[in-house]
Backbone bond lengths (Angstrom), bond angles and torsions (degrees), N, CA, C in turn:
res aa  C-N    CA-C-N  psi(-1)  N-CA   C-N-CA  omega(-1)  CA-C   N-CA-C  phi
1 X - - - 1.460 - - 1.530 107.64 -
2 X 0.934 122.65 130.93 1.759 131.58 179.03 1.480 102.94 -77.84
3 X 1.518 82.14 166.78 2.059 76.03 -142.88 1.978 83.94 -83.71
4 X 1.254 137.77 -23.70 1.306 127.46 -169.35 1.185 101.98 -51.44
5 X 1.587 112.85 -43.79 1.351 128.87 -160.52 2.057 101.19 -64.28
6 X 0.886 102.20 -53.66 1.828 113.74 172.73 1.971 100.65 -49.38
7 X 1.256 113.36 -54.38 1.212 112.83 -168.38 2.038 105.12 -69.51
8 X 1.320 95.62 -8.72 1.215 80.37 -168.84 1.786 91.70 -91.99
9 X 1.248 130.01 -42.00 1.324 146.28 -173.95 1.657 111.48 -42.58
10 X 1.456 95.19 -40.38 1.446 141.31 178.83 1.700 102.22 -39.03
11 X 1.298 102.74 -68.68 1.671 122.37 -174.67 1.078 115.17 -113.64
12 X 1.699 116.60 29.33 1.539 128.85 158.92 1.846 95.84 -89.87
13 X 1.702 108.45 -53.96 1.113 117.14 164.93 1.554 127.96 -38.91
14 X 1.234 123.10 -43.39 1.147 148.10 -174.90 1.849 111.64 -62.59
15 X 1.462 96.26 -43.17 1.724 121.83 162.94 1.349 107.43 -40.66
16 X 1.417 124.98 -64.35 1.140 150.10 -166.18 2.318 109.50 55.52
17 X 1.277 86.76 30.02 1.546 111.59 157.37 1.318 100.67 -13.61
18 X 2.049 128.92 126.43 1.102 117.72 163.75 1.882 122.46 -75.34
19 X 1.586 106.59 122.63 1.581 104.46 150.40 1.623 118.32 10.55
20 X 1.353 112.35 88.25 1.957 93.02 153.51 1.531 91.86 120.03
21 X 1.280 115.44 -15.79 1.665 111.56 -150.26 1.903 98.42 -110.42
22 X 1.519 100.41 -5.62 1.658 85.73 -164.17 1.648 87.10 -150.68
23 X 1.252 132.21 146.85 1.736 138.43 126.40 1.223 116.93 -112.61
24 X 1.740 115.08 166.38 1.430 118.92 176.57 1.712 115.20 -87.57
25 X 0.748 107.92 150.32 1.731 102.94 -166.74 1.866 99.20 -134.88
26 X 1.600 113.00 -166.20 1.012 115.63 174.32 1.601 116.01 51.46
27 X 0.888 136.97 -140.27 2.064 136.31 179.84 1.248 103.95 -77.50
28 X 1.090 126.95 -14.28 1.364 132.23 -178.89 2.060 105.89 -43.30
29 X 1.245 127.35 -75.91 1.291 142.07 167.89 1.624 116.33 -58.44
30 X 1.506 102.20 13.65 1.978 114.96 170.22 1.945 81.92 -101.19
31 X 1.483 109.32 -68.42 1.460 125.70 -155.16 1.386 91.04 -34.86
32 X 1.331 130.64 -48.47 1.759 126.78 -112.56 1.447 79.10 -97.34
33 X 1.773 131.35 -42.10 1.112 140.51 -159.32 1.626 96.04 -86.21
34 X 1.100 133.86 -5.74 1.342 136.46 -174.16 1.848 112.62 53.87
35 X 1.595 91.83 39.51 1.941 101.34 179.33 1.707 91.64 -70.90
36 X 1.355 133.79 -66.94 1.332 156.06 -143.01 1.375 110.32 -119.67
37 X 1.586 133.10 176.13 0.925 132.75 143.62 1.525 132.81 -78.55
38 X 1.408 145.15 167.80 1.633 110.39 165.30 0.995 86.19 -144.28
39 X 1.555 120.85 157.42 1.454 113.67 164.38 1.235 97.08 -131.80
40 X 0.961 154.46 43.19 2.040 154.99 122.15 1.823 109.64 -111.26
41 X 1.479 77.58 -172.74 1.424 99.73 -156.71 1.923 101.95 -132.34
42 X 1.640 109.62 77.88 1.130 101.17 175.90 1.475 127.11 -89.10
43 X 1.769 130.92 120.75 1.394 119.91 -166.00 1.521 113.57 -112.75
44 X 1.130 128.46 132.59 1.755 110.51 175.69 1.879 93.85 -111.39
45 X 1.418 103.12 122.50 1.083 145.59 -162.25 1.476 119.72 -97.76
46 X 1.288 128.51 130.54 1.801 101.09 -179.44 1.294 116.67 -83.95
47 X 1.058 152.06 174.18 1.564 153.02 179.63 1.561 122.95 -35.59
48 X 1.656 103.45 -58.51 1.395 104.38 -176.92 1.689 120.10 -82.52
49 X 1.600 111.77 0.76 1.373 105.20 164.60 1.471 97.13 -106.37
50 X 0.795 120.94 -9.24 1.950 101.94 159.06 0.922 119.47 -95.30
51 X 1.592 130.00 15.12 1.582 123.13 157.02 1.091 118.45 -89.14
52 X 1.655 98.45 -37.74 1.370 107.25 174.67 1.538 115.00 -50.73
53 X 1.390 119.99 -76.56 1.496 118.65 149.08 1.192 130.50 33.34
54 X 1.398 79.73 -80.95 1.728 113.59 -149.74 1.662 92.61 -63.43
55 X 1.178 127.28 -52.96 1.625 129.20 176.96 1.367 131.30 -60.20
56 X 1.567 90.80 -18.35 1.900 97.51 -179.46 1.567 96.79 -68.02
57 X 1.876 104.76 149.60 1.738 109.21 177.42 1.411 113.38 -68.44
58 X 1.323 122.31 -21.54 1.133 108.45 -174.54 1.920 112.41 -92.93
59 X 1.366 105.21 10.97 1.763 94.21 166.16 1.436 118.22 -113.53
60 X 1.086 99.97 141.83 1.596 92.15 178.99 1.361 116.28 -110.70
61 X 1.400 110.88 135.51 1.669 115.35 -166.28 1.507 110.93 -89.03
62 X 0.852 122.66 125.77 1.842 142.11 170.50 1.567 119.27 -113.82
63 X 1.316 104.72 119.21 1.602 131.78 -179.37 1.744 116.59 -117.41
64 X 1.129 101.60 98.00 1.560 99.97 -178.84 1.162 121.56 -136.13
65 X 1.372 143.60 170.68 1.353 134.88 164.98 1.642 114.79 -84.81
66 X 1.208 123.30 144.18 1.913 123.36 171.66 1.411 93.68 -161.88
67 X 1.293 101.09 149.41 1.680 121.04 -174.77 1.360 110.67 27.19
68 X 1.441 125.50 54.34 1.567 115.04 138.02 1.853 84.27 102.97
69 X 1.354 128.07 -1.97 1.383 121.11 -165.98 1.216 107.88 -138.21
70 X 1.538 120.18 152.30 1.927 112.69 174.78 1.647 82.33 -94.05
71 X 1.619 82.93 170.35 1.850 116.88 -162.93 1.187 98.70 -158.12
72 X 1.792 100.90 122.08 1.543 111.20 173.54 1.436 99.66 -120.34
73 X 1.617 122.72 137.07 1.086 115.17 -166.95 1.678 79.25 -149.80
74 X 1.966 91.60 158.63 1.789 86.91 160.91 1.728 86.36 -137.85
75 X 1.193 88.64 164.73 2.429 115.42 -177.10 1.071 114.98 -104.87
76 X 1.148 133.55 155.44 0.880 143.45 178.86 1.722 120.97 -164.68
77 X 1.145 127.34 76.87 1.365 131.05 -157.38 1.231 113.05 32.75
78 X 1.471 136.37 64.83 1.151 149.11 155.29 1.662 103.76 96.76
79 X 1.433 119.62 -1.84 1.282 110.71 168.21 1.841 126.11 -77.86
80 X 0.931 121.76 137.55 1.695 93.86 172.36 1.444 118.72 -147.09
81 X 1.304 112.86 138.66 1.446 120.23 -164.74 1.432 95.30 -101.65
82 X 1.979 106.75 128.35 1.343 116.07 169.39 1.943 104.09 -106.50
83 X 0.704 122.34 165.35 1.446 131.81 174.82 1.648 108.58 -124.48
84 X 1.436 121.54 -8.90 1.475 117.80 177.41 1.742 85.97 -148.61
85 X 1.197 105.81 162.93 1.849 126.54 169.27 1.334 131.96 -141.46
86 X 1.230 126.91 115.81 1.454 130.69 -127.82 2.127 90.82 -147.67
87 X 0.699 136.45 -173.72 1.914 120.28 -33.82 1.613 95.79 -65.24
88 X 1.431 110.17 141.60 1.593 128.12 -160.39 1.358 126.26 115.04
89 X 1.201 141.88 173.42 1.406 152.97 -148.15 1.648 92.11 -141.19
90 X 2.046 112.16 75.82 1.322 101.32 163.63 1.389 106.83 -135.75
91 X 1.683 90.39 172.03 1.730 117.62 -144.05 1.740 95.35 -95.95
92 X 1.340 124.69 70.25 1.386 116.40 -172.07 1.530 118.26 -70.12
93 X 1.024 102.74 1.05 1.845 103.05 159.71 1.403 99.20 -59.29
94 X 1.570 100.26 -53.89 2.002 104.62 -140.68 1.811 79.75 -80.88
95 X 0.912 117.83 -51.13 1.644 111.89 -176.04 1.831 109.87 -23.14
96 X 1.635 98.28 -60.35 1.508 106.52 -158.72 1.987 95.57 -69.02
97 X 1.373 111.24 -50.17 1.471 104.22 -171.76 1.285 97.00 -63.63
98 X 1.477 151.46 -34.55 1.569 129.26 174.67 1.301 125.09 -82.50
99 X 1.382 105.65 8.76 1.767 112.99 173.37 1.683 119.12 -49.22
100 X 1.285 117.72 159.51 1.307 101.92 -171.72 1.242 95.75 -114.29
101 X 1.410 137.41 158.60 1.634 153.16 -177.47 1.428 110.04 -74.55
102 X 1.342 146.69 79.85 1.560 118.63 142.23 1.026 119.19 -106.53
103 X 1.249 123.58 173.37 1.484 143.53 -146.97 1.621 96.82 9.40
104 X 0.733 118.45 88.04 1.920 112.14 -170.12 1.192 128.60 15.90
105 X 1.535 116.78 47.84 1.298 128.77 -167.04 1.948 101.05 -119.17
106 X 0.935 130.04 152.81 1.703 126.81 161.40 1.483 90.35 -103.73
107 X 1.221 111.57 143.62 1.457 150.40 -160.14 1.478 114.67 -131.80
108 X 1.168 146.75 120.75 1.482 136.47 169.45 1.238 108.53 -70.67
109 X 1.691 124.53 136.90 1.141 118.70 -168.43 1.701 119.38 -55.87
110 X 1.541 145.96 135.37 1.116 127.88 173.02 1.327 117.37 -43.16
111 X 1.154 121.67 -39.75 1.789 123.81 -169.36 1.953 95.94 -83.10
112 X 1.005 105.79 -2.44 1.999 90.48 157.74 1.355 91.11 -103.80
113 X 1.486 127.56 -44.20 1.432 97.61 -167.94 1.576 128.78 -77.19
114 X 1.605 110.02 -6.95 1.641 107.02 160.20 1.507 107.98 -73.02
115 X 1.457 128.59 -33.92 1.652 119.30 170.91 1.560 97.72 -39.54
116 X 1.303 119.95 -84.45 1.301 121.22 -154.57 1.449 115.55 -67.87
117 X 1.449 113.03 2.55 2.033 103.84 169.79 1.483 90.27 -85.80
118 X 1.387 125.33 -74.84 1.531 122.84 143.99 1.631 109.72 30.25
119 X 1.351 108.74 -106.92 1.654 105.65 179.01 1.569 110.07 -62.21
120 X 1.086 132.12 -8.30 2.143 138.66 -164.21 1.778 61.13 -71.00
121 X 1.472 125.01 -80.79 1.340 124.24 -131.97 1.367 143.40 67.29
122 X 1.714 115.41 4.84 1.089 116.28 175.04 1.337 124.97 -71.81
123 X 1.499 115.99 -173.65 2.049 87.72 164.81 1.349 120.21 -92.20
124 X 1.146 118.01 -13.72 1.420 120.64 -177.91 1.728 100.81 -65.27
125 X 1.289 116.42 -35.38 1.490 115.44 -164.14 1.768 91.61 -88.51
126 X 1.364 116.90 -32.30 1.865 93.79 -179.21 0.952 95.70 -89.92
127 X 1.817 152.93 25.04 1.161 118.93 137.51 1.081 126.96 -80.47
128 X 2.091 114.79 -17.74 1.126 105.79 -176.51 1.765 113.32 -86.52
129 X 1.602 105.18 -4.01 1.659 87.96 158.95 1.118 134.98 -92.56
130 X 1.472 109.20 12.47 1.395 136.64 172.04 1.664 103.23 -68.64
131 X 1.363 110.42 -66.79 1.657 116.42 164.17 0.992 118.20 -59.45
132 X 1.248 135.27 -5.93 1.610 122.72 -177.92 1.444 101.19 -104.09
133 X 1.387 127.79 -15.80 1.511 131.72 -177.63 1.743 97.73 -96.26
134 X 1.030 129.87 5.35 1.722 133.08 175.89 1.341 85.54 -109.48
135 X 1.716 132.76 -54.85 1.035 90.47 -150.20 1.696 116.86 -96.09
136 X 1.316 103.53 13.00 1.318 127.39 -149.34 1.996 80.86 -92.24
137 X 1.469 104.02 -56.52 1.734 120.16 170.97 1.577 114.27 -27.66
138 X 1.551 99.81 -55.44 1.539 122.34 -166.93 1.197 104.70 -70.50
139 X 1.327 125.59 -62.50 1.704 124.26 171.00 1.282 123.69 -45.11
140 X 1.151 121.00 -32.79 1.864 129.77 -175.78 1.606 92.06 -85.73
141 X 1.483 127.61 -19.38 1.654 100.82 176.12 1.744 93.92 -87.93
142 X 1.408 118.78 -11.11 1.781 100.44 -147.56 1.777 83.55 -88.15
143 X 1.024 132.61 21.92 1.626 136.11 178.99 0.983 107.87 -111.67
């Protein structure tokens, strides 16, 4: 894991974010497995902790259009809280309650997050389902 990636994990911890209310999404669940490098911190969040959020001075809220959809997000030194996850039609309730646990973190499962590089379609995202189908390969022999 690259150490930005630790520093960022670092002061996700530091949050002390309630249970149930948040997972990491986007490269986030490449970093943790040490498939990729990452250098942010993408979270999909449920509503009332991203309102909350959204008002503290130190986040700053961003509203923009990308792939065909608006996006409200707020920052926080490379952290960032989404409240919806797009390009695609997903259920970020069911995302966060099926997240998986490491280091006491919720994680979006890898097999939603190759769906959604999958529809992203960029190249950065089919390479990373390029790595997620090696490493996904590699684990099913190490059993």
């Amino acid at each position: 894991m690259n150490k930005s990636f630790s520093l960022f994990l670092e002061q996700l911890k530091k949050l002390n974010l309630p249970k149930g209310k948040f997972a990491i999404f986007g490269s986030g669940p490449l970093g943790i497995r040490n498939i990729r490098d990452t250098h942010d911190l993408d979270l999909i969040v449920d509503e009332s902790l991203f309102d909350e959020y959204k008002n503290m001075p130190s986040w700053e809220f961003k509203s923009f259009d990308r792939d065909d959809r608006h996006v409200e997000m707020i920052e926080n030194s490379g952290i960032e809280f989404y409240k919806t996850w797009g390009p695609g039609d997903w259920d970020t309730r069911q995302l966060i309650d099926n997240a998986e646990i490491i280091d006491n973190l919720p994680f979006v499962k890898l097999e939603e997050v190759k769906k959604w590089k999958k529809i992203s379609g960029r190249e950065k995202d089919l390479k990373d389902v390029q790595l997620i189908n090696e490493y996904l390969e590699k684990s099913q022999k190490q059993k």
